[in-house]
Backbone as CSV, one residue per row, in Angstrom:
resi,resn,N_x,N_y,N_z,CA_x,CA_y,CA_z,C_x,C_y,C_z
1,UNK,-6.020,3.337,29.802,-4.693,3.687,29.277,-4.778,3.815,27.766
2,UNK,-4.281,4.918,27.189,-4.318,5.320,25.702,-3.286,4.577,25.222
3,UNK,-3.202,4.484,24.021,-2.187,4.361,22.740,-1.187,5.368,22.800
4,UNK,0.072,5.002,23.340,1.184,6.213,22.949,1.181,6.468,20.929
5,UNK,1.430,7.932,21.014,1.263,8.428,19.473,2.107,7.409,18.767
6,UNK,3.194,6.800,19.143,4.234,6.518,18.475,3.738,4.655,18.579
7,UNK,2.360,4.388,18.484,1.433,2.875,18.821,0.390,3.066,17.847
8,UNK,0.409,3.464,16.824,-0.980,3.497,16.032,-0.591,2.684,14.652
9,UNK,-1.807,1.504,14.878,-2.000,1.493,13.563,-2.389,1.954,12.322
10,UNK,-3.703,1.925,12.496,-4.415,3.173,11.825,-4.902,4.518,12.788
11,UNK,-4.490,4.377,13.848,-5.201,5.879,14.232,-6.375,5.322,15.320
12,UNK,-6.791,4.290,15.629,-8.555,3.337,15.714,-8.181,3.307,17.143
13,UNK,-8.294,3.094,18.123,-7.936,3.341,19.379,-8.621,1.851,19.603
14,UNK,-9.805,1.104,19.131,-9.902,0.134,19.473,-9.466,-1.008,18.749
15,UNK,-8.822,-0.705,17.781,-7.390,-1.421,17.402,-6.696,-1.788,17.423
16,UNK,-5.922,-0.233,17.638,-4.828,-0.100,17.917,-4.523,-0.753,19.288
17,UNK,-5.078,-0.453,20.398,-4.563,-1.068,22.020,-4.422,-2.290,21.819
18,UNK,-5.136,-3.289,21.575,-5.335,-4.307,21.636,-4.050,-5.192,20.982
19,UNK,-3.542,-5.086,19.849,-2.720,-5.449,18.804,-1.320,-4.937,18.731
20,UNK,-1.481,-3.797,19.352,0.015,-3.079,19.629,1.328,-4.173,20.092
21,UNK,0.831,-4.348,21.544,2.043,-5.324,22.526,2.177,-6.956,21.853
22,UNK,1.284,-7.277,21.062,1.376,-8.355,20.361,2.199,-8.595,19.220
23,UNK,2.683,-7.503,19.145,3.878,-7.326,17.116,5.058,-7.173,17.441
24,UNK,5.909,-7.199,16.750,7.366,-7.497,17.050,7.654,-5.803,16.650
25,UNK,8.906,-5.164,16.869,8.882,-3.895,16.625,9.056,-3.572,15.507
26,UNK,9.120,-4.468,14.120,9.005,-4.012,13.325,7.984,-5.135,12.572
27,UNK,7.240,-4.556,11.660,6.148,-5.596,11.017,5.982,-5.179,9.919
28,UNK,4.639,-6.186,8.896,4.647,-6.173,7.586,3.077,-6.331,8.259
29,UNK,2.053,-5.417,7.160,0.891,-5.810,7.206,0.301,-6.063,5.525
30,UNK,-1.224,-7.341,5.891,-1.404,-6.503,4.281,-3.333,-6.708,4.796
31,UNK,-3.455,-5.590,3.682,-5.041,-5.288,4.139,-5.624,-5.525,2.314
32,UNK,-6.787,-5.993,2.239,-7.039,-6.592,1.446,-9.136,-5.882,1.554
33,UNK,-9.619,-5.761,0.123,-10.447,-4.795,0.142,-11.096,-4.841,-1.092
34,UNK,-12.441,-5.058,-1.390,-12.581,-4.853,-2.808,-13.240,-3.652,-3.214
35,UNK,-13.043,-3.039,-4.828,-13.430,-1.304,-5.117,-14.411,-1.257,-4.549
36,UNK,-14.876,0.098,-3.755,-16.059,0.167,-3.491,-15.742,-0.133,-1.737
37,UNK,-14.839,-0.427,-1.222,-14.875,-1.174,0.134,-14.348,-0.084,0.637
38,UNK,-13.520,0.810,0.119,-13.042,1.961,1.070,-11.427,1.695,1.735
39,UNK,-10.928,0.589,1.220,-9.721,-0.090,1.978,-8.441,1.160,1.387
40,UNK,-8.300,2.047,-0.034,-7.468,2.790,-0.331,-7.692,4.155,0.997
41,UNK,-9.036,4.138,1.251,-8.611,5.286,2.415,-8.066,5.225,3.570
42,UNK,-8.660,3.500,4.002,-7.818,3.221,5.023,-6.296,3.414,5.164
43,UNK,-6.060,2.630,4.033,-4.381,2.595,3.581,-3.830,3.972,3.799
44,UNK,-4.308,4.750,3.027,-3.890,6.588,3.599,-3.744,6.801,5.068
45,UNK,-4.829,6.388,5.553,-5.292,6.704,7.229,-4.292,5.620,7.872
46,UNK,-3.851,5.028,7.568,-2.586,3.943,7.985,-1.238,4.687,7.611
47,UNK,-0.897,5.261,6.550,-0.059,6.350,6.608,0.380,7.661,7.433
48,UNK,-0.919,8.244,7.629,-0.894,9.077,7.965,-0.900,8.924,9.599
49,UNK,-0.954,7.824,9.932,-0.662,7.041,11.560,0.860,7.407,12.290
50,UNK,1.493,7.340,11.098,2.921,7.601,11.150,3.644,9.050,11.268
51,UNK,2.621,10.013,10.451,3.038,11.854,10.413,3.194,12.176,11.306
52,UNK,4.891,12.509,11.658,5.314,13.179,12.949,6.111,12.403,13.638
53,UNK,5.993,10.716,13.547,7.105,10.008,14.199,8.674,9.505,13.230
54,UNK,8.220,9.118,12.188,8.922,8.816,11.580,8.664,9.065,9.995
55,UNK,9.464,8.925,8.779,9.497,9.308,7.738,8.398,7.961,6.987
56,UNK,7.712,8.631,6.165,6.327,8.049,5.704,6.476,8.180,4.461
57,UNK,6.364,6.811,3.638,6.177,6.755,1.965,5.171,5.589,1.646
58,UNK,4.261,6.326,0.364,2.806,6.283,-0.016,3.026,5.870,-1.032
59,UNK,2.849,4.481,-1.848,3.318,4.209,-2.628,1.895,3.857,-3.751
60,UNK,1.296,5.133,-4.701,0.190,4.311,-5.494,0.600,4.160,-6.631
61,UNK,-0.238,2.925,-7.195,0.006,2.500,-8.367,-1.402,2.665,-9.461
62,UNK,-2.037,3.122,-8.977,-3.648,3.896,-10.043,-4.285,4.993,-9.568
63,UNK,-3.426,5.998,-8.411,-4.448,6.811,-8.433,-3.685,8.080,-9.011
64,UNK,-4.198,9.637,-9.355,-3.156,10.199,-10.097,-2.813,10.738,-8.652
65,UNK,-1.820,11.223,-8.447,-0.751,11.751,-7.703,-2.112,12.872,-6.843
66,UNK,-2.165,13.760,-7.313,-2.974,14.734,-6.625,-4.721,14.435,-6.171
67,UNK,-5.102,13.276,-6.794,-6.368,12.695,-6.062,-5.918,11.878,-4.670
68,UNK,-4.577,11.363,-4.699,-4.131,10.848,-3.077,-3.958,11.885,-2.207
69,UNK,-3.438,12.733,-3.091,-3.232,14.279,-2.231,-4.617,14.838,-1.889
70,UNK,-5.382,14.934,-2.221,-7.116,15.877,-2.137,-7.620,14.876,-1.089
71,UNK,-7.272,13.108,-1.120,-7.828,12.422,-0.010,-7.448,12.582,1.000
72,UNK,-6.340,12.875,1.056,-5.429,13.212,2.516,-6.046,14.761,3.053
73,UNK,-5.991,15.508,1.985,-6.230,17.137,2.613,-7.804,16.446,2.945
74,UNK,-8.603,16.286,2.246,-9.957,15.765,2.750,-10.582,15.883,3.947
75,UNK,-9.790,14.353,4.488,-9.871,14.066,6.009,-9.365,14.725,7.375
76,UNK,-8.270,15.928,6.573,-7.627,16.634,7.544,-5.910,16.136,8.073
77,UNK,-5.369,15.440,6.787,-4.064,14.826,6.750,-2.940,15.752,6.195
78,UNK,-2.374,15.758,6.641,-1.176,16.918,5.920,-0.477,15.895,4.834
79,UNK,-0.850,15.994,3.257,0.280,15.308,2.464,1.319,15.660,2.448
80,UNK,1.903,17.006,3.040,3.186,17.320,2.772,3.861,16.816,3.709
81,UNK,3.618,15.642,4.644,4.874,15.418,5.341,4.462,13.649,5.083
82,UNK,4.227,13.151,4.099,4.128,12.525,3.260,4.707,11.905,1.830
83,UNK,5.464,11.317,1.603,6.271,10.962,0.559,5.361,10.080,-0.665
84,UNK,5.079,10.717,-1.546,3.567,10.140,-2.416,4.719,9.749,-3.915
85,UNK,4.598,8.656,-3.951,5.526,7.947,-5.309,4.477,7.350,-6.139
86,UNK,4.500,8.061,-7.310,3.324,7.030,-8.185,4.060,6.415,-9.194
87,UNK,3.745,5.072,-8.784,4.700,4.739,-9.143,3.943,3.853,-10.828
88,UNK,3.087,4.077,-11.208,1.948,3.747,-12.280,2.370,5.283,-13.412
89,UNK,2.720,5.893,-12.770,3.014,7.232,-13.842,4.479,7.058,-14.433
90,UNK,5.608,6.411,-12.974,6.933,6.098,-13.814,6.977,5.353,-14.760
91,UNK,6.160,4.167,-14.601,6.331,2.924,-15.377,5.819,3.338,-16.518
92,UNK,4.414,4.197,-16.486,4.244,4.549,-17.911,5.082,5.464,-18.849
93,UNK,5.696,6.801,-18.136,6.424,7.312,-18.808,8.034,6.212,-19.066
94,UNK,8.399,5.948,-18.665,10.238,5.085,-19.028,9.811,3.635,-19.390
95,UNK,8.222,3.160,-19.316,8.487,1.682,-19.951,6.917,1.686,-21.575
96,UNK,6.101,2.255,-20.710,4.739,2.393,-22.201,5.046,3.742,-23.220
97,UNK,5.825,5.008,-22.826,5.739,5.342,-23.475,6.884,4.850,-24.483
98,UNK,8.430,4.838,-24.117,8.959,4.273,-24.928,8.603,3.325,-25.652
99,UNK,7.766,2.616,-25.267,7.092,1.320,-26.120,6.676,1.657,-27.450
100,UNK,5.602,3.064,-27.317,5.095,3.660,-28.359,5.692,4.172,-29.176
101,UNK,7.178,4.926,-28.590,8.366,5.535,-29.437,8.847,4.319,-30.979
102,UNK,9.082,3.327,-29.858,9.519,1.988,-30.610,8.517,1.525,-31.710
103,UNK,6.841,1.536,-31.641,5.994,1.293,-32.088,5.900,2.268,-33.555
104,UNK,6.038,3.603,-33.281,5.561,4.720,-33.784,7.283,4.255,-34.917
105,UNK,8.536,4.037,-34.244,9.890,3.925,-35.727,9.362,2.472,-36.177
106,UNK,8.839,1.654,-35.670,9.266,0.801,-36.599,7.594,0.270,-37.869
107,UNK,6.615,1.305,-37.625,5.354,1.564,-38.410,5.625,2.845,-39.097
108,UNK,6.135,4.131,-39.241,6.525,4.424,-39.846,7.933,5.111,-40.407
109,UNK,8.407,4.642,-39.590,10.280,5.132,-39.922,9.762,6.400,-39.074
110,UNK,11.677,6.484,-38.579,12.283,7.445,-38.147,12.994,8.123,-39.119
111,UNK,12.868,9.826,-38.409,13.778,11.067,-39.108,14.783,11.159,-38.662
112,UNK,15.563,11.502,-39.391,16.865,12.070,-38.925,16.693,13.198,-37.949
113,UNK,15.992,14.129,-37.996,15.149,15.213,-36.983,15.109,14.764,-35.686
114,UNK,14.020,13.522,-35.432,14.098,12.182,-34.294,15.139,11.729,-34.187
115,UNK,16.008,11.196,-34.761,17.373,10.608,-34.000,18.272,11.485,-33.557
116,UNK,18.226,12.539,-34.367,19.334,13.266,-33.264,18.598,13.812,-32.170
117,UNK,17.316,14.555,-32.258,16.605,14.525,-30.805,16.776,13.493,-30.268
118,UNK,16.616,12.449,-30.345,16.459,11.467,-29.386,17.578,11.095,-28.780
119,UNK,18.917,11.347,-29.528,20.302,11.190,-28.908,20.734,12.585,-28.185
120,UNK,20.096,13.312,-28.245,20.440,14.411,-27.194,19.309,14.838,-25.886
121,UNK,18.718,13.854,-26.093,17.522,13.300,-24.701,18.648,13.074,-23.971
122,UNK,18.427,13.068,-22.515,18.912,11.785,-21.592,18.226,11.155,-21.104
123,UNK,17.872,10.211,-22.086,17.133,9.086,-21.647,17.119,7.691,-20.669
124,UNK,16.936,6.816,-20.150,17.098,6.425,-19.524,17.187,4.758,-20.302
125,UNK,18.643,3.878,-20.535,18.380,3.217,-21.232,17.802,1.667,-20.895
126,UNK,18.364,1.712,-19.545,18.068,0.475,-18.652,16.713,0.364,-18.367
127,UNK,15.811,-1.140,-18.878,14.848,-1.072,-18.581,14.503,-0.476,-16.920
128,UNK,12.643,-0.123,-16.937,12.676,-0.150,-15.428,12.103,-1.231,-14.965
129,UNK,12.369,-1.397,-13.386,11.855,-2.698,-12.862,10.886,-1.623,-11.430
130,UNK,9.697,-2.373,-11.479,9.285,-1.999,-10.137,10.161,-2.682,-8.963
131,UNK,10.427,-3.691,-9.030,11.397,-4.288,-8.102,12.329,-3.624,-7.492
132,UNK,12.901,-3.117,-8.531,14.386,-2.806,-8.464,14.061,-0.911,-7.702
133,UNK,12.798,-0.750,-8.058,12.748,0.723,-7.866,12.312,0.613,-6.725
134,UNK,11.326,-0.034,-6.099,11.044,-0.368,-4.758,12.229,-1.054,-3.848
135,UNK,13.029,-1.663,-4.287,14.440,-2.202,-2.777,15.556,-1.348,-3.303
136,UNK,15.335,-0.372,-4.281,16.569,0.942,-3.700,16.147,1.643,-3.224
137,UNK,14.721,2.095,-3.057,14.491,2.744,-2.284,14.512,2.218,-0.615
138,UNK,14.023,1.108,-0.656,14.375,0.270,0.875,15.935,0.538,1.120
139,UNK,16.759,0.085,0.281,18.357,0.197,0.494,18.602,1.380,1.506
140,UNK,17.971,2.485,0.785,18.385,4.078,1.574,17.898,4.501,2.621
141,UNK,16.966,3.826,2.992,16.284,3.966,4.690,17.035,3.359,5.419
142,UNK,17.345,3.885,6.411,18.387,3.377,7.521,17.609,4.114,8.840
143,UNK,16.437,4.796,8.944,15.728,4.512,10.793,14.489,3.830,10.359
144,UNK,13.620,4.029,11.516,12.262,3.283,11.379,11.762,4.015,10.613
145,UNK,10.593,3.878,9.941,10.002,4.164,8.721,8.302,3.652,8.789
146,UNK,7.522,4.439,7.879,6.237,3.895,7.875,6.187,3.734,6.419
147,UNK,5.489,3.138,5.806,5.334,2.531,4.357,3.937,1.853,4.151
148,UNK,3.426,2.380,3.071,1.805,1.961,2.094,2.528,1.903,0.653
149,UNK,1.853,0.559,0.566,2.132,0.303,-1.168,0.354,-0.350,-2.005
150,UNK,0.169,0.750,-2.356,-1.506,0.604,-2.862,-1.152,1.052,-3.946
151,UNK,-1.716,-0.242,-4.589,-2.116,-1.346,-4.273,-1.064,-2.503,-5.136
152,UNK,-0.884,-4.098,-4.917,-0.203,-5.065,-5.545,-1.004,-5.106,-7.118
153,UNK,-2.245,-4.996,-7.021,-2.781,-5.673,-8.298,-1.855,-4.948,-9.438
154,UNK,-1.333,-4.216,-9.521,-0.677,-3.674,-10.681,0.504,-4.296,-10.696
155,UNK,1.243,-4.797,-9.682,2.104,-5.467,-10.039,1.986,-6.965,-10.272
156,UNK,0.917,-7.244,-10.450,0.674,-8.649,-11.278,0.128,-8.456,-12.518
157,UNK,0.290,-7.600,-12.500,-0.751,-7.593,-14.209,1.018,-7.445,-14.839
158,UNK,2.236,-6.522,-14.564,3.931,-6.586,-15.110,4.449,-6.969,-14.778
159,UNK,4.391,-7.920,-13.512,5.516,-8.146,-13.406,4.924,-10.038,-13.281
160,UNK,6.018,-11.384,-12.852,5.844,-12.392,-12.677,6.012,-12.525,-10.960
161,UNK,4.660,-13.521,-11.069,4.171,-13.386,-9.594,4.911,-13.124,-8.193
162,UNK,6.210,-14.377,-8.491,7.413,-14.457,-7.596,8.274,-12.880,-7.537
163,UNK,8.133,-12.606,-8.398,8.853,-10.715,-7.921,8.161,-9.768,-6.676
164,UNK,6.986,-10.448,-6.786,6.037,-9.325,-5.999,6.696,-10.187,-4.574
165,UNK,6.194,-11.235,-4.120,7.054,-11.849,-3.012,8.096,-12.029,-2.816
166,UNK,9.222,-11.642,-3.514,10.523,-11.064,-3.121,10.693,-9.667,-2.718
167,UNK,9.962,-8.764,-3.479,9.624,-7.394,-2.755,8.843,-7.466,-1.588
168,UNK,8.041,-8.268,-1.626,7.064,-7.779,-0.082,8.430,-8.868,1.107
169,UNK,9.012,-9.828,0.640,9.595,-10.590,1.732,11.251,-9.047,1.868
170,UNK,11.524,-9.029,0.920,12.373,-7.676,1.490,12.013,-6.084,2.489
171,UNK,11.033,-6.030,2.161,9.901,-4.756,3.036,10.124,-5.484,4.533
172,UNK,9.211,-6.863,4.452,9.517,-7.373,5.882,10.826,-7.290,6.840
173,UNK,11.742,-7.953,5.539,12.802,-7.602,6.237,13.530,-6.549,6.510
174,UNK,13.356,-5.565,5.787,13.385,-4.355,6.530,12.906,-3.730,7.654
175,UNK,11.785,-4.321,7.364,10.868,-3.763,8.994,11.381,-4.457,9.961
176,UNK,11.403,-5.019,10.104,12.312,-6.401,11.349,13.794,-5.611,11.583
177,UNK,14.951,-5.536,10.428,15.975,-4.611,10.861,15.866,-3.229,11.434
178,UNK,14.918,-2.680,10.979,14.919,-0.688,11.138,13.766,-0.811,12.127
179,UNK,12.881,-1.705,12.388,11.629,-1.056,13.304,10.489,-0.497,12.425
180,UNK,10.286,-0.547,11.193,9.515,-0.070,10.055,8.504,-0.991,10.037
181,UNK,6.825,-0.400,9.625,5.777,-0.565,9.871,5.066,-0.486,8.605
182,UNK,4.508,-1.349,7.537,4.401,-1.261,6.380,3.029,-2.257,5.910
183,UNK,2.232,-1.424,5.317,1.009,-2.114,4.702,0.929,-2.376,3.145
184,UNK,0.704,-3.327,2.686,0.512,-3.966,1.537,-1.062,-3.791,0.881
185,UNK,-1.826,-3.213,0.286,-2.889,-3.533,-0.067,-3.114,-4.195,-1.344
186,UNK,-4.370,-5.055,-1.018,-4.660,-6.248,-2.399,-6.108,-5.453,-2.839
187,UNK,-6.544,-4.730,-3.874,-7.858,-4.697,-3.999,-8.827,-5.952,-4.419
188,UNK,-7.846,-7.015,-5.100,-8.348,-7.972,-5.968,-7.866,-9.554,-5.595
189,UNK,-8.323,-10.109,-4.887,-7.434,-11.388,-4.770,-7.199,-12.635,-6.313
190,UNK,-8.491,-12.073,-6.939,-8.819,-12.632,-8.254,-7.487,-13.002,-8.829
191,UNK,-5.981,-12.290,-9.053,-5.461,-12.569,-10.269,-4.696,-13.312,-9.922
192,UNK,-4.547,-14.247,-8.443,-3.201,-15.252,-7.967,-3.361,-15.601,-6.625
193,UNK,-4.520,-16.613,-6.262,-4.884,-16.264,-4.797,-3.743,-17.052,-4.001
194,UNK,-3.008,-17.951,-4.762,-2.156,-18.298,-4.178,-0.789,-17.527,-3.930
195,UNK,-0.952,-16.218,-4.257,0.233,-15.446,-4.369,-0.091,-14.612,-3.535
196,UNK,-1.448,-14.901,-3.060,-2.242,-13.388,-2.125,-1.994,-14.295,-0.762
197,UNK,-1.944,-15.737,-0.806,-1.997,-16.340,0.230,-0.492,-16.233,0.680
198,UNK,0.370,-16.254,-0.103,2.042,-16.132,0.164,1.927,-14.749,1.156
199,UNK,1.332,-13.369,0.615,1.405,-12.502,1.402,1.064,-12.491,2.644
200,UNK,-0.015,-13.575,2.626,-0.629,-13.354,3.816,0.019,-14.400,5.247
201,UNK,1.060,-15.311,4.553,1.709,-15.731,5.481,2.743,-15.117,6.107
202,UNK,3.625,-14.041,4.912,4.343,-13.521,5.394,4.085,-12.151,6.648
203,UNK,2.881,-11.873,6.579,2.436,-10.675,6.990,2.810,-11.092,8.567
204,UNK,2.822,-9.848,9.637,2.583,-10.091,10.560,0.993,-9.447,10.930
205,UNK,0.314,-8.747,9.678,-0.861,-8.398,10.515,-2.076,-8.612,9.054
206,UNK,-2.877,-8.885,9.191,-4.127,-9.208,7.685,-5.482,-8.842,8.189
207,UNK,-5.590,-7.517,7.186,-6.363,-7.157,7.106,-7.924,-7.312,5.943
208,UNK,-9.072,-7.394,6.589,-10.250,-7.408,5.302,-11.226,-6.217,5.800
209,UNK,-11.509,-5.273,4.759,-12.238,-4.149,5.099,-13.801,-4.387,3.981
210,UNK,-14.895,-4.922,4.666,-15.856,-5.528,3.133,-16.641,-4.516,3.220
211,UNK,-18.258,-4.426,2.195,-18.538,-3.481,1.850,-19.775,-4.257,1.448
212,UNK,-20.681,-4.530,2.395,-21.972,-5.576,2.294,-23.291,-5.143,1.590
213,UNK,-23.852,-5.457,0.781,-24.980,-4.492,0.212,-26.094,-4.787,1.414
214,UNK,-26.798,-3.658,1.500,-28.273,-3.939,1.868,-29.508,-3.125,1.118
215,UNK,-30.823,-2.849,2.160,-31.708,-2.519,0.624,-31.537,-1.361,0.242
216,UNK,-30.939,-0.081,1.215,-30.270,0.491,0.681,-29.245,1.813,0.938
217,UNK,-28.282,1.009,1.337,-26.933,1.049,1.808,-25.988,0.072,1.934
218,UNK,-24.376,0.782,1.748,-23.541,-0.638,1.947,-23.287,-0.520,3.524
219,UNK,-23.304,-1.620,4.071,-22.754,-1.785,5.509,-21.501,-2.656,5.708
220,UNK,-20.521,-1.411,6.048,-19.129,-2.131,6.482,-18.608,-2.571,7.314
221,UNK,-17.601,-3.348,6.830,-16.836,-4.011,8.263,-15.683,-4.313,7.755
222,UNK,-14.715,-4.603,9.376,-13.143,-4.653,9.453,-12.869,-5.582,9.937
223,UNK,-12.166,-6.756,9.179,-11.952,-7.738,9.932,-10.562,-8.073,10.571
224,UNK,-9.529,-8.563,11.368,-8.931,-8.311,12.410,-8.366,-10.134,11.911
225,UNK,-7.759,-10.626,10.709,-7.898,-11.734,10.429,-6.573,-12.571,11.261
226,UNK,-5.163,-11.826,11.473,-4.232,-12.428,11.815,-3.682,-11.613,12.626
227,UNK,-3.234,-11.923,13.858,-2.374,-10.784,14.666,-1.204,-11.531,14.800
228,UNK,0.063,-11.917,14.185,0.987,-12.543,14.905,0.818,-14.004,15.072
229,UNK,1.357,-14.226,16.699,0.821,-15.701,16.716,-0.463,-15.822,18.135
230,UNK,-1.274,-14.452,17.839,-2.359,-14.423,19.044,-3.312,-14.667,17.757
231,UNK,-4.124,-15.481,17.679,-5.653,-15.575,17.359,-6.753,-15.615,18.048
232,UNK,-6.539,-15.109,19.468,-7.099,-14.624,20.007,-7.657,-13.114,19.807
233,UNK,-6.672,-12.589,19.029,-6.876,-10.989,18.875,-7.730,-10.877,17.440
234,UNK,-8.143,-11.563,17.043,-9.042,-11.598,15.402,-10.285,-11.403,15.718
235,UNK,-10.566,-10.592,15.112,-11.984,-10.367,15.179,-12.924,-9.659,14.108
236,UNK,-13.990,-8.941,13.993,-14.656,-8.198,12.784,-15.307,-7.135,13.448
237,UNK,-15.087,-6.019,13.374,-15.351,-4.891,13.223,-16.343,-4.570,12.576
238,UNK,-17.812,-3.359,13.135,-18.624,-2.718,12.181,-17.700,-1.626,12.044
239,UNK,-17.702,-1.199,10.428,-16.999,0.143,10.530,-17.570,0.918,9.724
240,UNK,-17.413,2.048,10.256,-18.128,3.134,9.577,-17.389,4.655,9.494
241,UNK,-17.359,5.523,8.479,-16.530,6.443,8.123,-17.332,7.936,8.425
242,UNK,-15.919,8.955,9.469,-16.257,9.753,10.215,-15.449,10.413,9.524
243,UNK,-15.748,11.964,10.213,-14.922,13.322,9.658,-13.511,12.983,9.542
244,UNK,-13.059,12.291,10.278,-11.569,11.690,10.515,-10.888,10.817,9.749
245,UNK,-12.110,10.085,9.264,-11.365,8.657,8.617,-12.278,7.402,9.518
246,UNK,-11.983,6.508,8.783,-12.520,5.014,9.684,-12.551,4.942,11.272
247,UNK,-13.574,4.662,11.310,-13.994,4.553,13.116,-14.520,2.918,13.010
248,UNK,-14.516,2.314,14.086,-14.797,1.114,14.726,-15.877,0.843,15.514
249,UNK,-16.948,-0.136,15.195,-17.800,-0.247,16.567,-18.164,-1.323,16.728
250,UNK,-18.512,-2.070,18.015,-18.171,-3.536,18.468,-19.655,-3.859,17.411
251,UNK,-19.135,-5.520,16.821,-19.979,-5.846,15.846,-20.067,-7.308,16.774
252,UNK,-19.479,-7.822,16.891,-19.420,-9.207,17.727,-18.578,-9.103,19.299
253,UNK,-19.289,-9.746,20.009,-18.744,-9.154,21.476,-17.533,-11.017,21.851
254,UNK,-17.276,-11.428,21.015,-15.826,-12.497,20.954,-15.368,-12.601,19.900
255,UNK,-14.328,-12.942,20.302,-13.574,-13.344,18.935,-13.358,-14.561,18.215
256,UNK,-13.572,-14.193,17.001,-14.184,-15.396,16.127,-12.997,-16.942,16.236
């Protein structure tokens, strides 16, 4: 028996079956990955799980807008039915560049030239908050929904730790009201592991995608760390990357 289309996690068929009937109908995942591990393509390929059932938003915070786009066309993903928010380009234009505006009048004075340009901008005067820009956008979803936010590490480097777990505990709860299906990625556990551990309680699904050296090649794997309240369903994955995206192959025959 297959995976109905509208049952994919990532797309993985030996995954996906297994973990499906075990989640509540709406969930929070977070997948966790270091550079080099391949976990941002997954995250795409976890998006793109969703194209065709329900409305899908891609949320990066370091890559430029059209390199998420070239990864998707890549593998054979349609970005256009894809909602791609970079959200590392807003913050720089409405919070670093103004910074520099501010930097640039008060090192060498402002013109009169500049102030009246600048008063016939419409600028935006209210700081921005990633917070605030991420749960209005939650606010306005009202069916089920698929959602990638790659990656958190940027929002610990601006924001204070407890914001990021009020956003990821609101996502959840969204997913739980609407039926919405949403991955979190950590590239770095380094900057708050106790803040990575908050995520990972809240999650209903935790993911580790590693990236092992040998003499010479990396050899990967997927690990299967939390399903719910089955720990029976955890396990580690060899994985290895096909025309498609991430494929699966039995690495341990129980579960750990």
């Amino acid at each position: 028996m297959t995976v109905a289309e509208t049952q994919r996690v990532f797309g993985i068929p030996e995954i996906d079956q297994p973990i499906w009937t075990a989640l509540p109908p709406g969930w929070l995942s977070v997948l966790s990955g270091t550079s080099g591990s391949g976990a941002p393509l997954l995250a795409k390929q976890f998006a793109h799980a969703g194209v065709g059932e329900v409305p899908v938003l891609f949320y990066t915070t370091y890559e430029r807008t059209e390199d998420v786009r070239k990864a998707f066309d890549d593998f054979g993903w349609d970005p256009a039915e894809i909602q791609i928010v970079n959200l590392a380009d807003e913050y720089f234009e409405r919070v670093l560049v103004r910074g520099l505006e501010i930097a640039k009048a008060r090192e060498g004075g402002i013109s009169l030239d500049d102030l009246v340009e600048s008063r016939t901008q419409d600028r935006v005067l209210n700081p921005f908050s990633l917070t605030s820009r991420l749960l209005s956008d939650l606010a306005k979803i009202d069916t089920p929904f698929r959602m990638v936010v790659d990656s958190v590490d940027f929002f610990l480097e601006v924001m204070e730790p407890h914001d990021l777990t009020t956003v990821a505990r609101q996502i959840r709860h969204r997913c739980q009201t609407l039926g919405g299906h949403a991955l979190i990625t950590a590239h770095s556990i380094a900057h708050d592991r106790s803040v990575y551990g908050l995520l990972q309680d809240l999650a209903d699904l935790v993911f580790e995608l590693r990236a092992e050296p040998r003499v010479d090649h990396f050899e990967h794997s997927l690990s299967i760390e939390k399903v719910g309240n089955r720990p029976d369903l955890t396990r580690i994955w060899g994985a290895q990357l096909g025309e498609s995206g991430w494929q699966v192959q039995e690495r341990f025959a129980s579960p750990r």
